[in-house]
C-alpha positions in Angstrom: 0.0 0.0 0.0 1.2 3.7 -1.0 0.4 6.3 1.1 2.2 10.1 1.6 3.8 12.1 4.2 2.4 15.7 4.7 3.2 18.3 7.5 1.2 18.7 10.4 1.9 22.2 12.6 5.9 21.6 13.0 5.8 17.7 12.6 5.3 15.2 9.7 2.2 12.6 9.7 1.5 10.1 7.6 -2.2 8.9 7.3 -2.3 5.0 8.4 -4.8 3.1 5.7 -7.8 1.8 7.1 -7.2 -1.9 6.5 -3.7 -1.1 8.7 -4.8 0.9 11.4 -4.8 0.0 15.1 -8.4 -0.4 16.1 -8.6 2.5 18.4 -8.1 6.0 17.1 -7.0 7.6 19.8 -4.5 4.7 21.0 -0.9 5.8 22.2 1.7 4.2 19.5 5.3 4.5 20.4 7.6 4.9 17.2 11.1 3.8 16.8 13.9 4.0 14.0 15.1 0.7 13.4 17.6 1.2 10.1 15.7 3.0 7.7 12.6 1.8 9.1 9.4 3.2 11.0 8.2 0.8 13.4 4.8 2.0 15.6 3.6 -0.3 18.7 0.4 0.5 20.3 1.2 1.6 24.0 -0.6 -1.0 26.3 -2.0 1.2 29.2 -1.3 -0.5 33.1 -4.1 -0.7 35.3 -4.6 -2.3 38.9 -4.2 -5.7 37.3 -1.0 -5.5 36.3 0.6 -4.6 40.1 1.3 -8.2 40.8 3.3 -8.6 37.5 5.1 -4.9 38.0 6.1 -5.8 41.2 7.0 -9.4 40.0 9.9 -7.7 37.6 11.4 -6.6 41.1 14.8 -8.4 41.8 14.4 -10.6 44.7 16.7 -9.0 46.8 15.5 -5.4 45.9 15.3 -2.9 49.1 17.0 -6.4 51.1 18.3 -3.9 53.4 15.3 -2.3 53.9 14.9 1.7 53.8 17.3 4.3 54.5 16.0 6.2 57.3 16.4 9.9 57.8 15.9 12.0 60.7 12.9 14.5 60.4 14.2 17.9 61.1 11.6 20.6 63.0 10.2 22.6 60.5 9.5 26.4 60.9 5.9 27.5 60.1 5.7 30.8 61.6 4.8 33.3 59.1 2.8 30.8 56.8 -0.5 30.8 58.5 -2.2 34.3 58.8 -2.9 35.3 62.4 -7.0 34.3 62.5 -6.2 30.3 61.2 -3.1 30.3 64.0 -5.6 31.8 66.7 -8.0 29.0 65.7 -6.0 26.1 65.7 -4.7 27.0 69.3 -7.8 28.2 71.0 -8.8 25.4 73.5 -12.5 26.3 73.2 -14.6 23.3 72.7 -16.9 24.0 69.2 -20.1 22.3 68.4 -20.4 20.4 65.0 -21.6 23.2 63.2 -18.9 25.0 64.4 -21.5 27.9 66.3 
């Protein structure tokens, strides 16, 4: 099958015959130069299904050791609430549900 190259905004396209094309339109390909060759893969898109194999691909004895821990240093948050939100979060005053 022939088919032609035209410009598209700053990019080339090339329209995909009908009897070639991917059966979604708006799938995700991924393109690669092999030689002086175009090849296009539809993108498969991971869901929750795929955790057990993602996690599968893990070397067994990845994060053997465990975490590295780091010490939490005290942050300093004056100046980043305005004076009516620090008031509230520190008044002691017990407030009904509806906050009345």
């Amino acid at each position: 099958m022939l088919t032609r190259i035209f410009k598209s905004g700053n990019s080339l396209a090339v329209r995909i015959p009908k009897e070639l094309a991917f059966l979604d339109p708006a799938a995700e390909v991924e393109i690669e130069r092999v030689g002086n060759t175009l090849v296009l893969r539809p993108v498969e898109g991971e869901t929750l299904a795929d955790v057990p194999a993602i996690f599968a691909s893990f070397s067994p004895d990845f994060m053997a050791g465990g975490r590295e821990f780091h010490e939490q240093k005290e942050r300093e948050w004056s100046g980043v609430f305005s004076e009516n939100e620090t008031q509230s979060e520190t008044d002691e005053t017990p407030r009904s549900p509806g906050g009345v």
